[in-house]
N, C-alpha and C positions, 0 to 999 in steps of 0.2 A: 771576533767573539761569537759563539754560539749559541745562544736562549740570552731573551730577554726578562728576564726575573730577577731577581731582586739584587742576586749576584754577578747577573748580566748586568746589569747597568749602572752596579757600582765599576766592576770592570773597565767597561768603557770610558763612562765620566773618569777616572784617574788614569786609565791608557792615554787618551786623548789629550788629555790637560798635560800630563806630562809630556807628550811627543812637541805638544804646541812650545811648552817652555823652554825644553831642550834646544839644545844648539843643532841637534839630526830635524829641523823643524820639516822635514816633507814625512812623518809619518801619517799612513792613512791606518784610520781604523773605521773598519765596518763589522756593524751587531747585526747578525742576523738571526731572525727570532717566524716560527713557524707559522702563530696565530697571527690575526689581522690587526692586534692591540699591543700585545706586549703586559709582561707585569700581572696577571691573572690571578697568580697567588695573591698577591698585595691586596688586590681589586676583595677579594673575598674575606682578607682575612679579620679579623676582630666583629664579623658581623658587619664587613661594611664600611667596617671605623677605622682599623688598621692600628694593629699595636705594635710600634715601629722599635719601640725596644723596652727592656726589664729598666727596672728603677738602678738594681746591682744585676751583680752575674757572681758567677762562684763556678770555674770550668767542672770539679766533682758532681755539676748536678748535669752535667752531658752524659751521653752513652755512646761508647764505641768498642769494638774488639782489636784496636786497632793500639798506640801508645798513648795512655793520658799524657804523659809529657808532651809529644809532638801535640797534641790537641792541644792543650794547654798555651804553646808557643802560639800556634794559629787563631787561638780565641782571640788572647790577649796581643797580639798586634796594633789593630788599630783599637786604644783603648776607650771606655764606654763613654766614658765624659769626653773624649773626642768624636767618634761618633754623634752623639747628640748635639756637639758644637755643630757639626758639619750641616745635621738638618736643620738647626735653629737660625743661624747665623748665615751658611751660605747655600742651603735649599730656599732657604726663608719660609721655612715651614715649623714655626710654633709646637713646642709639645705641651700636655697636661698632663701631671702626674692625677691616675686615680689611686689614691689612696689606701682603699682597701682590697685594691689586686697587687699592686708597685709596677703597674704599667702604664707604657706613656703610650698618649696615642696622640696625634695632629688637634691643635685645636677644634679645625673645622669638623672634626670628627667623621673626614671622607674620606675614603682612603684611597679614593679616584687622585686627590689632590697630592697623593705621596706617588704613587705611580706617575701621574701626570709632570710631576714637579723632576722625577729622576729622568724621567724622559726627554724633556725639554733641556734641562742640564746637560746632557748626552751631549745632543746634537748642537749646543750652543758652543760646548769646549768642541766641538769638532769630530765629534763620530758621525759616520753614516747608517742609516739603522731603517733596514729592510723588512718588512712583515711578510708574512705568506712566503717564506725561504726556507724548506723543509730542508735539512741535511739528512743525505742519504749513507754517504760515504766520505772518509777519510784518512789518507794517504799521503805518506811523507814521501817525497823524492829525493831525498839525496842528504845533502846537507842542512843542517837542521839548525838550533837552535845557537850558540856561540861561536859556532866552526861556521854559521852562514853569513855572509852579508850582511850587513841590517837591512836592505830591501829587496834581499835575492828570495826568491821564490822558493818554499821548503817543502809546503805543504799543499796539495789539493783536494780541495772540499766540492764534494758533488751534491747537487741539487738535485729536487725531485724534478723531473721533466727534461734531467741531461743536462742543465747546464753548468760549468765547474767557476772555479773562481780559486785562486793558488794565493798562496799567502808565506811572508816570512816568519810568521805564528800565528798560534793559535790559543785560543781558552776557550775552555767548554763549560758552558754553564748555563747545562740542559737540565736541572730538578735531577729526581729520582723517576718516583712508581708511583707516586702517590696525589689524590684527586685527577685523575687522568681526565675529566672533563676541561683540565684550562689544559691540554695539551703536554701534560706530562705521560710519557709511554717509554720512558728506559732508553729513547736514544745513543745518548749521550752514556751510559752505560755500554752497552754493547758496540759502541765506536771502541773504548777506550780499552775493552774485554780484549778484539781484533789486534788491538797493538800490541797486545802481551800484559797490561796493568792486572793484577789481584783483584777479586770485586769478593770482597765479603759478602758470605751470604744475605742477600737483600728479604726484608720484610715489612706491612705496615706497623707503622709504629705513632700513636696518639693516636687511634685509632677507638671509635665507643665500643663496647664489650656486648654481647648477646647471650640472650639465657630461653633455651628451648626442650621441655615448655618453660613459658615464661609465669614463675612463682608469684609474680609482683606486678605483671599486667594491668591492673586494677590502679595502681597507683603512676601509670604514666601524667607527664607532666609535672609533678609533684620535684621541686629542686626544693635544695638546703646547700647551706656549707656544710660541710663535712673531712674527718680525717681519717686516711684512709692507710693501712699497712699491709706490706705483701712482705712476707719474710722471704729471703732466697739463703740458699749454701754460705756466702759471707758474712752477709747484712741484710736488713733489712730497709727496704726502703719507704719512706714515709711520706706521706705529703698532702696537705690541706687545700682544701677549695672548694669548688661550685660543683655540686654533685645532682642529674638529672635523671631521672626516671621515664625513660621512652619506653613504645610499644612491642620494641625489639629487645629492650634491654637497659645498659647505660649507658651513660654520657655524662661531660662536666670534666671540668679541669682537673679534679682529685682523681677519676677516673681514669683519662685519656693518659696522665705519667704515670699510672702502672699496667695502661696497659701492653705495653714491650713485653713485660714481661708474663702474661696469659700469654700470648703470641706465640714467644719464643717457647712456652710450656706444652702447646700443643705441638709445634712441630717437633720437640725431642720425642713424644710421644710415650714421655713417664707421666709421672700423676699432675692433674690441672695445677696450675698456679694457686694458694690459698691469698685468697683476698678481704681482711678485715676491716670494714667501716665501726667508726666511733660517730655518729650521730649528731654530738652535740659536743659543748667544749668542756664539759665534763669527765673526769678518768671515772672508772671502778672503785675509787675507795670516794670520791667522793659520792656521788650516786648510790653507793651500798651508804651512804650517813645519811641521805635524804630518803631515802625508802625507810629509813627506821624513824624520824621522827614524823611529829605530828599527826593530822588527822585528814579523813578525806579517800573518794575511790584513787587507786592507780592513773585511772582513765585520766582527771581531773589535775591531778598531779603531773602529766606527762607532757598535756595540752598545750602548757606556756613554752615549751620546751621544740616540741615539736612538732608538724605540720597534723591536725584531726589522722587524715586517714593513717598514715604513718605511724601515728600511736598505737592504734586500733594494733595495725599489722602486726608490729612489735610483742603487742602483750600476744597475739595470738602465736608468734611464734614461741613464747618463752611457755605457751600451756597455762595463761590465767585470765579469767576475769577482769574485763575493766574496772567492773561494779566491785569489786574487792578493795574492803578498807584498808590501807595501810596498816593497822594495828594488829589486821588479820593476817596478812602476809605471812607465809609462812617461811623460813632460813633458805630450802632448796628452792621455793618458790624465787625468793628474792635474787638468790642467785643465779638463776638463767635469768633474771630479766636485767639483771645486771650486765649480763653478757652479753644478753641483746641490744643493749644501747651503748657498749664499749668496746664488744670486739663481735659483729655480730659477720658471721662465714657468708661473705655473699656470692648467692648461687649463679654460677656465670656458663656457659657451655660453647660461646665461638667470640669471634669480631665482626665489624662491616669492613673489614680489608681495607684496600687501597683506596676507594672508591671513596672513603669516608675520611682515611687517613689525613690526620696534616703533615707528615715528613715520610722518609723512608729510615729505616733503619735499614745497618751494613751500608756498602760502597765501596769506594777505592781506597786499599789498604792508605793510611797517612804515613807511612816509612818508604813508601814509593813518590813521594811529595817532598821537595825541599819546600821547608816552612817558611824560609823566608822569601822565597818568591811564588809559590805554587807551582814551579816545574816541575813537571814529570822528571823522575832519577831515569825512567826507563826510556822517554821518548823526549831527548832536548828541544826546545822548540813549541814544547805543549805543554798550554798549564790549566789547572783544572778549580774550580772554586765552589762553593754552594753546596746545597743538599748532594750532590754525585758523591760526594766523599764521605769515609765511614764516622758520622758521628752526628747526634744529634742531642737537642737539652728540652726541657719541658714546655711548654704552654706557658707563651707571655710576654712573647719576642723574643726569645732566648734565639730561636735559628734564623730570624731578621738579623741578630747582630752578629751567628756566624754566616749569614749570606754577607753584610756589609763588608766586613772583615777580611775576610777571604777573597770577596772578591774585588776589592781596591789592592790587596797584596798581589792579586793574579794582575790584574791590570797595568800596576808598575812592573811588577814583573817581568811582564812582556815586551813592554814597552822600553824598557831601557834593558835590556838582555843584549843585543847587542852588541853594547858597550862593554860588556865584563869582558 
């Protein structure tokens, strides 16, 4: 196995376990993973806390250019109420549903102890798991995956510093492109580009959005929930959450799932993605019935609703007066400021890329993947799990459960391949 993340070492923990049970019981497996820890994503992700997975899942709310059916088959593999057996029962790592996200995170609310805990798991079912083991190069010899042995030698994997190590398989489960500080850099892409595999166009994706100059400056810091729509050619996409106001721009869960799509809007290089935020939980017909009754300035009226400076902006964008009575309102009056709190065009001009990114969008086409083991159709003998592959889903652990998934399917995969 190659990287140790999230779907490295589900990988292994079910490689391993299976080889142990099996009647072939001398299979070895060794994870080898480049940073001096392992699991970097994990370590980082929820702020800390680790949102080890969604409450539900729904595969239409994934992105790929790749087959929703095959995605769909590889979501729903291992399914989610098994999954969260798996961490409760025999990680023995406790989850707590928060309520008003539907995500679960580890009691102890560290997500050292979800890293920690798969680790240890690893090497207790019997994997070997190496840090500081850069893979440079990778290279099939001969006979490969069904047509080899179960311990004959297929593949050699080159290290940095020259040293090889030959394997009867392989699974790669190197990340993508994105947060390149824990050590994601596309390896594990351009291994698998070499052997002829498909890489859809890769790009960040949950990535926070940037507006320069920046309109709303002034109101960094400033978060709400909020709901948020980007119409595209089909449909439109929709989605509610934590929406933040930084000094570059945005951020916040309602943000970061549309932002694919500014992305993918710049690089076609037609007109920017249109992005409307709705404010508050309020539509347009309801808010055009409150600005008409009773008494009081706008300003006043807006305050319970939402954050001071916010207000302020709002009415300055729709051209009115705070100090303006409701009764004075005037019909076109009302109706920009209606619009400003329901569908109001928020001014966006790039992203922070990879560097910010939580996933990659694009990857390895999934119709070069048998779904139910994760083999490459094109290279027997190699199987591929995790973010590498073309498909990702929102903010929430939605791509914990396709790292989980994936890569315990890679892991028996390989592990009993073999045998077929």
């Amino acid at each position: 196995m190659i990287g140790a993340g999230a779907a490295g070492f589900a990988a292994a923990i079910f490689a391993a376990r299976s080889g142990r049970s099996h009647v072939r019981s001398g299979l070895r497996v060794l994870l080898l993973e480049r940073t001096r820890d392992g699991g970097r994503k994990i370590l980082m992700s929820g702020g800390g806390r680790c949102n080890v997975l969604p409450s539900a899942i729904e595969p239409s709310q994934f992105v790929t250019a790749s087959s929703p059916h095959t995605l769909k088959k590889l979501l729903l593999s291992w399914p989610l109420q098994e999954q969260r057996r798996f961490f409760e029962e025999e990680l023995g790592l406790p989850l707590a549903l928060e309520p008003e996200t539907g995500k679960l995170f580890p009691v102890s609310n560290k997500s050292r102890d979800v890293r920690d805990r798969l680790r240890d798991m690893a090497e207790r079912d019997g994997a070997e798991v190496r840090f500081d083991s850069y893979v440079t190069g990778l290279e099939a010899l001969g006979k490969t995956g069904a047509t080899a042995h179960p311990d004959q030698d297929a593949w050699r994997i080159r290290l940095q510093g020259g040293a090889e190590i030959r394997a009867a398989r392989v699974v790669i489960a190197t990340g993508g492109l994105s947060v390149p500080a824990t050590g994601s850099d596309g390896t594990g892409l351009d291994l698998v580009r070499r052997l002829g595999h498909t890489i859809h166009d890769t790009y960040p994706a949950l990535t926070p959005l940037t507006a320069e100059p920046h309109r709303y400056a002034a109101l960094t810091g400033i978060s709400l929930p909020v709901t948020i729509e980007a119409p595209g050619p089909k449909r439109k996409l929709v989605t509610s959450g934590g929406f933040l106001f930084t000094h570059k721009g945005y951020s916040g869960p309602a943000v970061l799932n549309v932002s694919h799509l500014a992305v993918l809007s710049r690089r076609a290089g037609g007109d920017p993605q249109k992005i409307y935020v709705r404010w508050t939980t309020s539509d347009g017909e309801q808010w055009d019935r409150i600005l008409r009754q009773g008494e009081g300035t706008l300003l006043g009226l807006l305050r319970p609703h939402l954050p001071a400076r916010l207000a302020e902006t709002l009415l300055e964008v729709a051209g009115i007066d705070g100090r303006t009575q409701r009764s004075r309102l005037r019909r076109e009056e009302r109706l920009r400021l209606v619009e400003a709190l329901t569908r109001h065009a928020l001014p966006w001009t790039g992203d922070e890329g990879y560097k910010r990114a939580e996933v990659t969008g694009g990857g390895v086409a999934l119709n070069e993947i048998d779904p139910r083991t994760m083999e490459s159709r094109l290279c027997p003998g190699l199987f591929l799990c995790g973010e590498i592959l073309d498909a990702f889903g929102p903010i929430g652990g939605y791509n914990f459960a396709w790292a989980w998934a994936t890569g315990r399917a890679a892991g028996l995969g390989a592990a009993l391949s073999g045998d077929r």
